[in-house]
DSSP file (Angstrom, degrees, kcal/mol; ACC not computed):
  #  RESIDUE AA STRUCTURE BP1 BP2  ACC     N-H-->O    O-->H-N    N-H-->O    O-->H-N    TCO  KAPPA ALPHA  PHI   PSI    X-CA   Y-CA   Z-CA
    1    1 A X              0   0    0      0, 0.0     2,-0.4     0, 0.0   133,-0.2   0.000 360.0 360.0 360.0 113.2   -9.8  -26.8    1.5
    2    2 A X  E     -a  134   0A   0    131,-1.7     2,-1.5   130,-0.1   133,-1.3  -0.651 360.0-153.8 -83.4 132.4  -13.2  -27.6    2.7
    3    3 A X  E     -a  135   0A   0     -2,-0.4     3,-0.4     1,-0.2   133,-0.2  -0.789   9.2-165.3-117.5 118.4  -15.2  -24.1    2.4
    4    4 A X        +     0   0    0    131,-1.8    -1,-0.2    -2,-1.5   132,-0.2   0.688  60.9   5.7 -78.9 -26.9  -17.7  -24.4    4.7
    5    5 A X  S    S+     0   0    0    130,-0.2    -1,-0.2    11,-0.1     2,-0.2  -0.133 117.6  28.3-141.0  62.5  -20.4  -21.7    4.1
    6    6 A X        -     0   0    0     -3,-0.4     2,-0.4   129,-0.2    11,-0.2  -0.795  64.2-137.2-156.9-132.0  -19.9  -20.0    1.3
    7    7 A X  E     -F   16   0B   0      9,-1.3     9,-1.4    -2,-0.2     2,-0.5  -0.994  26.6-106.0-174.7-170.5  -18.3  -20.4   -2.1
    8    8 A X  E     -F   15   0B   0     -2,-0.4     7,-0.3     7,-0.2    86,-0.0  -0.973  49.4-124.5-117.1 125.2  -15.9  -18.2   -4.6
    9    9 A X        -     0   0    0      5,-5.0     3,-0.4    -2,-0.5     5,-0.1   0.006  21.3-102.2 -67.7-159.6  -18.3  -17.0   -7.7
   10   10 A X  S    S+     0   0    0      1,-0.2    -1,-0.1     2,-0.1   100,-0.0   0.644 112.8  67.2 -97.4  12.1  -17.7  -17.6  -11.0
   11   11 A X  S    S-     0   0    0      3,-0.2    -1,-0.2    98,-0.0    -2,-0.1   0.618  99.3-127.4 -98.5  11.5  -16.4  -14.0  -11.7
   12   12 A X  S    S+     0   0    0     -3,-0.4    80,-1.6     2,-0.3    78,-0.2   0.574  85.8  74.7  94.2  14.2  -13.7  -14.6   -9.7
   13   13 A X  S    S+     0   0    0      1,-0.3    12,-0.6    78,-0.2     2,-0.3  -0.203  85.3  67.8-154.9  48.8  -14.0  -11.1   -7.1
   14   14 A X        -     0   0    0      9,-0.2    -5,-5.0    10,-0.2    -2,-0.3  -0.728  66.9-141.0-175.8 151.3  -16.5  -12.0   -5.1
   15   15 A X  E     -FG   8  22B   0      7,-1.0     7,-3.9    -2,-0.3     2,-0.3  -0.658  24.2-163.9 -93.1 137.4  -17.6  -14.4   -2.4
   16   16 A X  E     +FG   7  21B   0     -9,-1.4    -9,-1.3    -2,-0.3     2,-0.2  -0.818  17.8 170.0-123.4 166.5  -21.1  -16.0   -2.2
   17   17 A X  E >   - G   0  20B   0      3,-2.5     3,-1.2     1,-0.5   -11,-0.1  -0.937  57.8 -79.3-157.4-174.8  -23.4  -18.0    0.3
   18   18 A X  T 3  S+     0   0    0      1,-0.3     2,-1.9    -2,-0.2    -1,-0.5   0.131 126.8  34.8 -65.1-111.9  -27.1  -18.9   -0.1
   19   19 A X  T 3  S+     0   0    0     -3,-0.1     2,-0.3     2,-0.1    -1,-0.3  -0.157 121.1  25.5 132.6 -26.1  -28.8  -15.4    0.7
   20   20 A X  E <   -G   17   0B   0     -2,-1.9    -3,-2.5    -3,-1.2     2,-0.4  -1.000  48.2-144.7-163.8 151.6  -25.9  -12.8   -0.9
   21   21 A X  E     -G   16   0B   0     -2,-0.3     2,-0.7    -5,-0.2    -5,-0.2  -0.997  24.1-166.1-116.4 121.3  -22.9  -11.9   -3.3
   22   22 A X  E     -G   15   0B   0     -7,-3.9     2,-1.0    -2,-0.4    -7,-1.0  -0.915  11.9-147.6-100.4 129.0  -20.5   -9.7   -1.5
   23   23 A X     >> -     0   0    0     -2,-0.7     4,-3.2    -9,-0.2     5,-1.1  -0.796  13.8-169.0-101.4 100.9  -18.4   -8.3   -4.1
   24   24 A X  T  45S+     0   0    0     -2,-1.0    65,-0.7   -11,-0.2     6,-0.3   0.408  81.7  56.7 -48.9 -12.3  -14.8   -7.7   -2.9
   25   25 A X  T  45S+     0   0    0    -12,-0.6    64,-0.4    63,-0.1    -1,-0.1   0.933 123.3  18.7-105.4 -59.6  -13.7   -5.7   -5.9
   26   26 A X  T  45S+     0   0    0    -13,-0.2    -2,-0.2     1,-0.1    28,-0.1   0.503 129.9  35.1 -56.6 -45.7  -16.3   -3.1   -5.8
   27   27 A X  T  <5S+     0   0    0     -4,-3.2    22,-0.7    21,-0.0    -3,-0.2   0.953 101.6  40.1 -91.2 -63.8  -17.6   -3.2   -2.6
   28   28 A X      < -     0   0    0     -5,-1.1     2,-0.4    20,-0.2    20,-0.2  -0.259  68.3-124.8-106.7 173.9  -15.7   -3.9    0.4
   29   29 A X        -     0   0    0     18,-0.3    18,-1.3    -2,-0.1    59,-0.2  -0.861  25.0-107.5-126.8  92.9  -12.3   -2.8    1.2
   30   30 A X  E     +B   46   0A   0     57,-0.8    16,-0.3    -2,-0.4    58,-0.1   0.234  49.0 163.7   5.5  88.1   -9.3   -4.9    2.1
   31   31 A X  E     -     0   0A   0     14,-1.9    14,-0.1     1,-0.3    -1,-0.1  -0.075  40.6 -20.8 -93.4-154.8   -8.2   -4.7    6.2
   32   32 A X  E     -     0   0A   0     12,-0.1    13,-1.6    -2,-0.1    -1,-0.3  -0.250  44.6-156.1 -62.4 146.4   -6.4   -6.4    8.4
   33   33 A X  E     -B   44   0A   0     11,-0.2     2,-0.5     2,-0.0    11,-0.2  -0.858  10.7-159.7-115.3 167.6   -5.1  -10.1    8.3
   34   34 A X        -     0   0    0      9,-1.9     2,-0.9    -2,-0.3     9,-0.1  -0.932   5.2-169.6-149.5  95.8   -4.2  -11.8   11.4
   35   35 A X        -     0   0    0     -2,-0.5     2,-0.6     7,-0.2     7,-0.2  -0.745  11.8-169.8 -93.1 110.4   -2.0  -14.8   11.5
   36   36 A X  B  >> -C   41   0A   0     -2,-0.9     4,-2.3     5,-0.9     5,-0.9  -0.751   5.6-167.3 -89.9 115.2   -1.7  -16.8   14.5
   37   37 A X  T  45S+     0   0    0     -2,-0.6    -1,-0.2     1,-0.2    32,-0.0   0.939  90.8  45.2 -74.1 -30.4    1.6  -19.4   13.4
   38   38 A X  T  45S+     0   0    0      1,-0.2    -1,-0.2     2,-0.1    -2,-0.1   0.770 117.2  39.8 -73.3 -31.5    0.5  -21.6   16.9
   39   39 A X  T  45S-     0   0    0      2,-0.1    29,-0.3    -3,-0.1    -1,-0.2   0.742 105.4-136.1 -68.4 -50.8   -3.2  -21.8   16.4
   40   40 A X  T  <5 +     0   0    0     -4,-2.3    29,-1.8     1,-0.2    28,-1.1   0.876  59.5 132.8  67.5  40.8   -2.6  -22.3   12.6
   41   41 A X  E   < -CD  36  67A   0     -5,-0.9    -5,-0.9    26,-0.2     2,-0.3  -0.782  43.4-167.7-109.6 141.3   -5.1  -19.9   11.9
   42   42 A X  E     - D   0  66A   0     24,-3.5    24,-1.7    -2,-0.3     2,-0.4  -0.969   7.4-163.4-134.9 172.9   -5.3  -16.8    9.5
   43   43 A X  E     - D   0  65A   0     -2,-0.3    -9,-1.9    22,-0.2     2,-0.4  -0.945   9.1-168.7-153.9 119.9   -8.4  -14.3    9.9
   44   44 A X  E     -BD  33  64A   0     20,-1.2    20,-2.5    -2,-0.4     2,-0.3  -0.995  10.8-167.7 -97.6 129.3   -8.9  -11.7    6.4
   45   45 A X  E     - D   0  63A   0    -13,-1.6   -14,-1.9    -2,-0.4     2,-0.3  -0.765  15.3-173.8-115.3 152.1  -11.2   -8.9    6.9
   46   46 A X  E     -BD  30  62A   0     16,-1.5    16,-3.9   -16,-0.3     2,-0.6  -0.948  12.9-147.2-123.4 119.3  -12.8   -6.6    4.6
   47   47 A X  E     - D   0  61A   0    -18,-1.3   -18,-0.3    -2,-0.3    14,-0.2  -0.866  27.0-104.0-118.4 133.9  -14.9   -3.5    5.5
   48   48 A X        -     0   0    0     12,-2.0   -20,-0.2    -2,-0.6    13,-0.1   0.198  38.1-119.6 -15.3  97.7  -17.7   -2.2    3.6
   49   49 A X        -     0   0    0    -22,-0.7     2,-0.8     1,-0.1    -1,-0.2  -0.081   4.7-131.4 -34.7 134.2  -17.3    0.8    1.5
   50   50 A X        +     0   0    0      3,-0.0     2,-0.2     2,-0.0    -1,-0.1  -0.400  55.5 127.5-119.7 103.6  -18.9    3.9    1.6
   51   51 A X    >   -     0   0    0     -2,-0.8     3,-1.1   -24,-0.2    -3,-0.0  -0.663  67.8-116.2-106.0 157.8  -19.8    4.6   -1.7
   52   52 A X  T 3  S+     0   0    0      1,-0.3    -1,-0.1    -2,-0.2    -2,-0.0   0.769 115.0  55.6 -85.3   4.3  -23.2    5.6   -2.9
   53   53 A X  T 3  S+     0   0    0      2,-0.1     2,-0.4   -26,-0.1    -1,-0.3   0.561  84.2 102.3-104.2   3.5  -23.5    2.4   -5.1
   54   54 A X  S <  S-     0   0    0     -3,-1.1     2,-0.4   -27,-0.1   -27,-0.0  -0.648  73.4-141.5 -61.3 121.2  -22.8    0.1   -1.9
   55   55 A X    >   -     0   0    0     -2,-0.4     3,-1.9     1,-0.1    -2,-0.1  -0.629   6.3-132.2 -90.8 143.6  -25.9   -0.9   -1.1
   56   56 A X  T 3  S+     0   0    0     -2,-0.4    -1,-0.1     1,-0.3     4,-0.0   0.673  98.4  81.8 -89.4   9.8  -26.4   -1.0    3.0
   57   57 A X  T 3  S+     0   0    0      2,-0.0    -1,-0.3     0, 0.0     2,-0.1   0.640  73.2  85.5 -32.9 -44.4  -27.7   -3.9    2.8
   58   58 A X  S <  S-     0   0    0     -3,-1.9     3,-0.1     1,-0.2    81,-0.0  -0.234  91.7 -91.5 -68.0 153.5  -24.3   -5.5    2.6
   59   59 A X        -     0   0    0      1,-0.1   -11,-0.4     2,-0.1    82,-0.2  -0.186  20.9-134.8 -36.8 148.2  -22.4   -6.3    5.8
   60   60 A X  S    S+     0   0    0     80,-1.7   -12,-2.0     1,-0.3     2,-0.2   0.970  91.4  37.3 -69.2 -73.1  -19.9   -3.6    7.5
   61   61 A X  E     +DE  47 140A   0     79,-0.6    79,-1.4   -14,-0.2     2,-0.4  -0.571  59.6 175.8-126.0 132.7  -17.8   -6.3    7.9
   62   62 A X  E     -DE  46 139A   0    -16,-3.9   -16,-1.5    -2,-0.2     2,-0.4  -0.999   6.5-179.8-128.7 166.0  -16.4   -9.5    6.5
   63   63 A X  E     -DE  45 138A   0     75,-0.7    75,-0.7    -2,-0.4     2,-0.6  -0.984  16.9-150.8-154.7 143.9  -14.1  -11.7    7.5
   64   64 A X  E     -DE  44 137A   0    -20,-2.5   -20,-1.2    -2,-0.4     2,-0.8  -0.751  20.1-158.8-108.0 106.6  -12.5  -15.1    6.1
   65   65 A X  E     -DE  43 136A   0     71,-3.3    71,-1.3    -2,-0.6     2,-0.6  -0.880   3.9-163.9-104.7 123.9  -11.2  -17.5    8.8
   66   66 A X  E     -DE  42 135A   0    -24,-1.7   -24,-3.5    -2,-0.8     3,-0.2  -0.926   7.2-177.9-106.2 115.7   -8.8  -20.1    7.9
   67   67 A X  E    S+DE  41 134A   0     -2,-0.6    67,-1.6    67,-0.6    66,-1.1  -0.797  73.3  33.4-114.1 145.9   -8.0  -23.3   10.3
   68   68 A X  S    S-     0   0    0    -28,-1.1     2,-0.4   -29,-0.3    -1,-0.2   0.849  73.1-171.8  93.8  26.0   -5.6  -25.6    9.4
   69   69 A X        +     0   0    0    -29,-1.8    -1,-0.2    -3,-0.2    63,-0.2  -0.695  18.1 160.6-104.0 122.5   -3.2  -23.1    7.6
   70   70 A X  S    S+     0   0    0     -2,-0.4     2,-0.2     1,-0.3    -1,-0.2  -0.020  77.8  31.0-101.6  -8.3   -0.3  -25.7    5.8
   71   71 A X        +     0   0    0     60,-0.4    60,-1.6    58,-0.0    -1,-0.3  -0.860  58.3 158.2-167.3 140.5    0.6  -22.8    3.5
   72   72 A X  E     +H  130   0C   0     -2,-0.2     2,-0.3    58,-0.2    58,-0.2  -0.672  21.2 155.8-150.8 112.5    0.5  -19.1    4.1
   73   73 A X  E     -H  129   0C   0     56,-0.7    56,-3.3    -2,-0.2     2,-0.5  -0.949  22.4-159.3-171.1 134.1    2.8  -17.5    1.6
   74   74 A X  E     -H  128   0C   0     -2,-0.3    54,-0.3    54,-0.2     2,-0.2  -0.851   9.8-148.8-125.0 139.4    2.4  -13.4    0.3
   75   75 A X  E     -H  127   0C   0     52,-4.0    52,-0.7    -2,-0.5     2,-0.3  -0.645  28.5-134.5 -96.7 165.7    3.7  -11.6   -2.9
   76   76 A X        -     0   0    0     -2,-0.2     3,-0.0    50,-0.2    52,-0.0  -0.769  28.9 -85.2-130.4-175.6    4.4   -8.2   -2.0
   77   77 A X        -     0   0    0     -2,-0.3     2,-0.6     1,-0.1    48,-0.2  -0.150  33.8 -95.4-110.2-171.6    3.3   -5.6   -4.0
   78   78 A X    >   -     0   0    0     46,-2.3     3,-1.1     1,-0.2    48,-0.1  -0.809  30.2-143.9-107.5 127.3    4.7   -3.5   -7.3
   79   79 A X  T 3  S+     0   0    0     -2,-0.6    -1,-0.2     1,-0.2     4,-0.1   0.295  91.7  69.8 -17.7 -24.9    6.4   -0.4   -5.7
   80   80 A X  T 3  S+     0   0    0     44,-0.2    -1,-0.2     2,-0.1    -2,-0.1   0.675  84.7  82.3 -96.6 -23.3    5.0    1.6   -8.9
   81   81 A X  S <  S-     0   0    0     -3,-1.1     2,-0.4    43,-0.2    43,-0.0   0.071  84.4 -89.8 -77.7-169.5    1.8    1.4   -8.0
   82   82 A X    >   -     0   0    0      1,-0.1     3,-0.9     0, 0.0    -2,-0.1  -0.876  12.5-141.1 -98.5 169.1   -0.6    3.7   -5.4
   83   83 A X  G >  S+     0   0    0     -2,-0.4     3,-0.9     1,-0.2    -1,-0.1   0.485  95.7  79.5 -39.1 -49.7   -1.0    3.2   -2.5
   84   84 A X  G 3  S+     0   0    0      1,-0.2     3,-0.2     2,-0.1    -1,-0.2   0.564 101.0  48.0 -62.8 -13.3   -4.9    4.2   -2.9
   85   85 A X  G X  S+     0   0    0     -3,-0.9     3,-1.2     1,-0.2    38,-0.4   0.421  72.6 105.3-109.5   7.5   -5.4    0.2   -4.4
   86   86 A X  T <  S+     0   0    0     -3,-0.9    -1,-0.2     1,-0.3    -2,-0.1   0.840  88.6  35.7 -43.6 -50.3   -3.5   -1.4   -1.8
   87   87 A X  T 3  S+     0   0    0     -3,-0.2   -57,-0.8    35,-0.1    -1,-0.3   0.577  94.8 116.1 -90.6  -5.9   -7.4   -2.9   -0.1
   88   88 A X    <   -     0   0    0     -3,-1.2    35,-2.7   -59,-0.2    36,-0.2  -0.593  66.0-139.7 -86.6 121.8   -8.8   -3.3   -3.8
   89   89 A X  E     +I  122   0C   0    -65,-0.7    34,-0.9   -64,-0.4    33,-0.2   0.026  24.8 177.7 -75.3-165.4   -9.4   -6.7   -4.5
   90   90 A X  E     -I  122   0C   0     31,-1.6     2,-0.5    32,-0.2    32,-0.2  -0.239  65.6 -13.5-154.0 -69.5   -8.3   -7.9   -8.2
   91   91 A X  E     -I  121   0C   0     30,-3.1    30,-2.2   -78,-0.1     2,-0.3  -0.946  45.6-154.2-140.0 173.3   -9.3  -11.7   -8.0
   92   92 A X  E     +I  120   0C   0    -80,-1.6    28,-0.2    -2,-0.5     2,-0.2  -0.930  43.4 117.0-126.6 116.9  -10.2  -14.8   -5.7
   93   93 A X  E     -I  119   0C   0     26,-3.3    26,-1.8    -2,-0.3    16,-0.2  -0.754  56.0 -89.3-171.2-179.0   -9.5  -18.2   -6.8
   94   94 A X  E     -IJ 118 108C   0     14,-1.9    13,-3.7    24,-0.2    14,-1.1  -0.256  35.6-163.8 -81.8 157.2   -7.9  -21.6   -6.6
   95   95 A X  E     -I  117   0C   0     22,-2.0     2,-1.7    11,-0.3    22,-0.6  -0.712  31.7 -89.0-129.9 176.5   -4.9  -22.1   -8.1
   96   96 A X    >   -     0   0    0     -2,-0.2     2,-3.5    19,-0.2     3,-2.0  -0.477  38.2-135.5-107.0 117.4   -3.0  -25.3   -9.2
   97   97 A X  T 3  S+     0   0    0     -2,-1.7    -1,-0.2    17,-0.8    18,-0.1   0.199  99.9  53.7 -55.7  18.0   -0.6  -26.6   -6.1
   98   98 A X  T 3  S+     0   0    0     -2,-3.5     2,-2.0    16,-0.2     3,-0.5   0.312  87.4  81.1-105.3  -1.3    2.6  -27.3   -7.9
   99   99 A X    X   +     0   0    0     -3,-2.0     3,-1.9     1,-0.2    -2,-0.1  -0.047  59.5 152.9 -82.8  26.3    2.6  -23.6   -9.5
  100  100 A X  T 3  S+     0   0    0     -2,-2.0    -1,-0.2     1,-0.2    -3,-0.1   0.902  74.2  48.0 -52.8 -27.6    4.2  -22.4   -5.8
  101  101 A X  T 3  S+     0   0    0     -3,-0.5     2,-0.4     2,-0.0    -1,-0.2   0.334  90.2  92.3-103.1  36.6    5.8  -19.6   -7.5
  102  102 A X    <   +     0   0    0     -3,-1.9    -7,-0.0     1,-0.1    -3,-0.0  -0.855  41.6 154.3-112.6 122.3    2.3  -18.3   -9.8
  103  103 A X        +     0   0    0     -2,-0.4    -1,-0.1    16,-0.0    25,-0.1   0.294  57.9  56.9-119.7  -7.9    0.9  -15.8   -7.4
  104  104 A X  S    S+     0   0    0     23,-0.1     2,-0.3    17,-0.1    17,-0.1  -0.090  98.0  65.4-105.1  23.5   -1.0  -13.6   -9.8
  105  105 A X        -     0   0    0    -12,-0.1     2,-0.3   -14,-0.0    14,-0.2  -0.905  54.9-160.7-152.2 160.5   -3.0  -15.9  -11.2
  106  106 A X        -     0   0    0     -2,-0.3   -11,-0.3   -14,-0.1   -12,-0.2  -0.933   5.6-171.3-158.4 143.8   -6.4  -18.7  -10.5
  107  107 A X        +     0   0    0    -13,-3.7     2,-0.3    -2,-0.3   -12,-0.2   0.428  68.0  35.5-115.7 -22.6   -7.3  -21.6  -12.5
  108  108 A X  B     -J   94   0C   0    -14,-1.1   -14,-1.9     1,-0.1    -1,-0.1  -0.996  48.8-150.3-158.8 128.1  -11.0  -22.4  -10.5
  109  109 A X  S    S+     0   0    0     -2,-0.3     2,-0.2   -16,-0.2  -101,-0.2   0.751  95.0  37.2 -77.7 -22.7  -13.8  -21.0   -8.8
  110  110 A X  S    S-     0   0    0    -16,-0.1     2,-0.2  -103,-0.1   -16,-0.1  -0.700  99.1 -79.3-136.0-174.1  -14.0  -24.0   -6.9
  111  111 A X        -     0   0    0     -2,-0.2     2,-0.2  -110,-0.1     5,-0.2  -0.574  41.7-171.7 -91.6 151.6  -11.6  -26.6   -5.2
  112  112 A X        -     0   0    0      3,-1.1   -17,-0.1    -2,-0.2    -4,-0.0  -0.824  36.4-117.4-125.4 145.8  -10.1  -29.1   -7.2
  113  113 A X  S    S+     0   0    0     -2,-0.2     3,-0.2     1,-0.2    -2,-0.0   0.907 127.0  25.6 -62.3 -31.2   -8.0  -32.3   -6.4
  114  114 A X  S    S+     0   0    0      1,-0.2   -17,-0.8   -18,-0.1     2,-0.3   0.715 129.8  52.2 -98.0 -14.2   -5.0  -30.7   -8.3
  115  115 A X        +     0   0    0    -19,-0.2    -3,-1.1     1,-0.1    -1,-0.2  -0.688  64.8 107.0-130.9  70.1   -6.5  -26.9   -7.6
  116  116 A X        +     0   0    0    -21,-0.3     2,-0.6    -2,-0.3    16,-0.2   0.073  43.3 103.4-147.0  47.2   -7.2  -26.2   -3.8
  117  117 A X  E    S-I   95   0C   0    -22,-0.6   -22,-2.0    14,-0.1     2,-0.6  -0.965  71.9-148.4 -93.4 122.1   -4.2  -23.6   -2.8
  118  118 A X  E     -IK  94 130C   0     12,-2.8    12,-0.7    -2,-0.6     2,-0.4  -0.889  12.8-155.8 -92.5 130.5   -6.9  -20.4   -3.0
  119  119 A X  E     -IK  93 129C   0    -26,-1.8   -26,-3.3    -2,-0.6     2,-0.4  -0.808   8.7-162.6 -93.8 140.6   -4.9  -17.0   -4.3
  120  120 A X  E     -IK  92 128C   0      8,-1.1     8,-3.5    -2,-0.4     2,-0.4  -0.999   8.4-165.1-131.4 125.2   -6.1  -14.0   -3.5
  121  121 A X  E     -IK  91 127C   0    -30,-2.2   -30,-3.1    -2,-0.4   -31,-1.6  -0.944   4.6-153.0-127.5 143.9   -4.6  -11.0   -5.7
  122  122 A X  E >   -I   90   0C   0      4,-3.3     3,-2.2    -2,-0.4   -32,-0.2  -0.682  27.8-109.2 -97.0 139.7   -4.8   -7.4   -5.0
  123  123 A X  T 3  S+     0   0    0    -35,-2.7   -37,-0.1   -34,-0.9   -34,-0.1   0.764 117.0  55.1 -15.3 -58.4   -4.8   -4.3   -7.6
  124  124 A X  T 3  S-     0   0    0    -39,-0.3   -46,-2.3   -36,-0.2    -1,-0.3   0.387 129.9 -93.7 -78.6 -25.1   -1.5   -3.3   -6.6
  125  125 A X  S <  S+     0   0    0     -3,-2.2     2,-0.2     1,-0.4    -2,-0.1   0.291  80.6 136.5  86.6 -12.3    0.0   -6.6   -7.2
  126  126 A X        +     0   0    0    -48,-0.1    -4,-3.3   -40,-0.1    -1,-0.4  -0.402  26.8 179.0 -32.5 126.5   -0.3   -8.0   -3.7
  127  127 A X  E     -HK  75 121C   0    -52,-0.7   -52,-4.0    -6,-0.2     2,-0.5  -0.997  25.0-158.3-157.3 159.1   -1.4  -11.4   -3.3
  128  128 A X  E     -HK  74 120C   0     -8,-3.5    -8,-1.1    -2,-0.3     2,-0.5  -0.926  15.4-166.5-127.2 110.2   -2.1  -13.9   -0.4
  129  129 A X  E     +HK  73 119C   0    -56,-3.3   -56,-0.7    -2,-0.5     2,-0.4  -0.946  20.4 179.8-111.4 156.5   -2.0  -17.9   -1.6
  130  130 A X  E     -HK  72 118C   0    -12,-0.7   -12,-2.8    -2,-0.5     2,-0.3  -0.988  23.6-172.1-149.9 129.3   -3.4  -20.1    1.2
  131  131 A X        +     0   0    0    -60,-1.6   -60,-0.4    -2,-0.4     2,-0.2  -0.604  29.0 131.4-103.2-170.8   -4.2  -23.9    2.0
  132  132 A X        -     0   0    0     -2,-0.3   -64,-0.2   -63,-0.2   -63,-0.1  -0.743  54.5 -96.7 152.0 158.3   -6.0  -25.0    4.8
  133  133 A X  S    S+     0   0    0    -66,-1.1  -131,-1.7  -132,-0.2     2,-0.3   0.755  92.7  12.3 -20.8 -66.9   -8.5  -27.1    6.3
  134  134 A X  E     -aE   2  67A   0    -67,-1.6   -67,-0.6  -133,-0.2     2,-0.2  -0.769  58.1-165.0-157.4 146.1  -11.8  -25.3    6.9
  135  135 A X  E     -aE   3  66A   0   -133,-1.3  -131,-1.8    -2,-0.3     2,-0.3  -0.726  12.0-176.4-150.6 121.7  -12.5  -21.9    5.5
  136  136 A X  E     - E   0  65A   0    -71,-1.3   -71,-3.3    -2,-0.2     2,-0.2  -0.924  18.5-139.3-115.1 136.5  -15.8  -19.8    7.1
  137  137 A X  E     - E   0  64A   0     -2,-0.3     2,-0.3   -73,-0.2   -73,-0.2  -0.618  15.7-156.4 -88.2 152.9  -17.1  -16.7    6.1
  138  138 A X  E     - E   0  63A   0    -75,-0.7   -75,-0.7    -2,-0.2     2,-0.4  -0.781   3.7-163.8-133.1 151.3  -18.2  -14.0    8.8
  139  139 A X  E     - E   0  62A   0     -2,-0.3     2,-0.5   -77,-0.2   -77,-0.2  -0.927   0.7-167.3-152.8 132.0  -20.7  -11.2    8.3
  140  140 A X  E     + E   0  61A   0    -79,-1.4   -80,-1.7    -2,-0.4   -79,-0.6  -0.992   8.2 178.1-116.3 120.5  -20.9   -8.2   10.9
  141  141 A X        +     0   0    0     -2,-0.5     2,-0.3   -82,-0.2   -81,-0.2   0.944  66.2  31.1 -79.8 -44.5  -24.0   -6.2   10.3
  142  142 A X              0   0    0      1,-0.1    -1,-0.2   -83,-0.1   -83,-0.0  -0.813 360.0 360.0-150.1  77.0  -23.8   -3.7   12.8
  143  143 A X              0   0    0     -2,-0.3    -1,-0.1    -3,-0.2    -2,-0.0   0.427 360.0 360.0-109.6 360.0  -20.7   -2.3   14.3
């Protein structure tokens, strides 16, 4: 998975690019994903909290495009939990691509020959594992 401008930090909940660290656990809140299966595309969004320790600085919006998607595969989430952590991010990172049935878990801030499936796990237990091509990060300032 080539990630084309940005990177995963190294604490594992937030995305970086030269200029910002948008923290996904704290900050932004979990929206819609959008899979197209003919395109081979997936689209994840997150929008900007409003909390008073969200700085407005941050984007309204972000959103994660993935081209090239060879593996798209979702955990679904523990029944026990609320509801209210459903958009709350819990980690970002790569994981290692014979593990197919490890969804809760990431091995790597960054891609690896052995490590370049990325999971993304949610509070709740929800998690999203992905290959791909190309992955670009998106920034909305002002919707």
């Amino acid at each position: 998975m080539n990630l084309s401008n940005f990177s995963i930090a190294t604490d594992n909940i937030a995305l970086e690019n030269e200029r910002h660290y948008f923290d996904l656990h704290n900050n932004f809140a979990f929206m819609p994903l959008n899979f197209d299966a003919a395109k081979r595309t997936l689209t994840l969004s997150w929008l900007r909290r409003d909390e008073n320790w969200v700085h407005e600085s941050d984007p309204k919006n972000l959103e994660l495009k993935f081209e090239g998607v060879s593996l798209f595969k979702i955990k679904e989430r523990d029944s026990e939990e609320s509801y209210s952590e459903d958009d709350c991010l819990n980690t970002i990172g790569f994981i290692h691509n014979e593990l197919m049935d490890e969804m809760e878990a990431f091995s790597n801030n960054v891609v690896t020959e052995h490590e370049s499936h990325l999971n993304i796990c949610f509070e709740t237990g929800f998690a999203i594992r992905i290959a791909c091509g190309k992955a670009t990060l998106n920034e909305t300032r002002n919707v």
